[in-house]
C-alpha positions in Angstrom: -59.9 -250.1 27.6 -59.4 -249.9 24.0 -55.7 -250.0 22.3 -54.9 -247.7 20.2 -52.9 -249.5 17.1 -50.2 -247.7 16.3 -48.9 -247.3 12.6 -46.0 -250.1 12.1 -44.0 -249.7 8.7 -43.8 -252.2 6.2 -40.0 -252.8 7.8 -41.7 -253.8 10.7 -44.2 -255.7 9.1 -41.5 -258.1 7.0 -39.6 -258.9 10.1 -42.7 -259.8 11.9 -44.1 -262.4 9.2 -40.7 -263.9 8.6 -40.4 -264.5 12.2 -37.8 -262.2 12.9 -37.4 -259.7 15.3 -35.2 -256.1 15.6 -32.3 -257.8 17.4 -31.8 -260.5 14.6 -31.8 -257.6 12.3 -29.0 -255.4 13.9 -26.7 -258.4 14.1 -27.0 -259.2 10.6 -26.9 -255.7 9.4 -24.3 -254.4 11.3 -25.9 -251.6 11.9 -27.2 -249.7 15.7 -30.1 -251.2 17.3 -31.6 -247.7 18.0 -31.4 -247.0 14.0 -33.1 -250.5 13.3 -36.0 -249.8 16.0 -36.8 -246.4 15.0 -37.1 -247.8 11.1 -39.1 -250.4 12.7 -41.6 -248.2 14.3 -41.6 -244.9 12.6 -43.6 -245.7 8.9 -42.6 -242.0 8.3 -38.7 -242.5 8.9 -36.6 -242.8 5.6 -33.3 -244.2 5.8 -30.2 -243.2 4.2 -29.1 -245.4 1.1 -26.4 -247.1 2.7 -28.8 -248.0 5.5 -31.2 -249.8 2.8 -28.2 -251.3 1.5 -27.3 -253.0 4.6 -31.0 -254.2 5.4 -31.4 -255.7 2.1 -28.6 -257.4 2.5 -29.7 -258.8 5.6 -33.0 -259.7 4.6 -32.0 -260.9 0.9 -31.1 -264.1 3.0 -34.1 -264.6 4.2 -36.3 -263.5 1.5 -34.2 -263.2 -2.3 -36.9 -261.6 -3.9 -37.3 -258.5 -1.6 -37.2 -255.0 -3.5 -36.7 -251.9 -1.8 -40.7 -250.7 -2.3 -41.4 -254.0 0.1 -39.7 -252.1 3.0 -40.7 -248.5 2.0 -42.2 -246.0 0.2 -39.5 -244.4 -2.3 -41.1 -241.2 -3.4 
């Protein structure tokens, strides 16, 4: 039986080669687990601006030179 891949978004892809996971995320964020999954797994999902403030934040420790376009498509 084949898998079908799923679409991840490019949230989900940063966490995943930085070695982190969701739960690492919502404890350094301070924000609910069930928003950080669904922005996770949802490419399509676009958070509110004090959401992307609190991720960068979070991830700026990990990674200083993260912009917002790394994590999502700003149209």
């Amino acid at each position: 039986m084949n898998r079908v891949e799923q679409k991840r978004s490019k949230l989900s892809i940063w966490l995943e080669r930085h070695n982190r996971d969701t739960d690492w995320l919502t404890r350094t964020s301070g924000l609910e687990r069930k928003t950080v999954e669904e922005l996770a797994s949802n490419p399509n999902k676009s958070p509110r601006m004090i959401t992307i403030r609190k991720i960068l934040y979070a991830v700026k420790r990990v990674d200083p030179s993260i912009k917002v376009s790394d994590l999502w498509d700003m149209n």
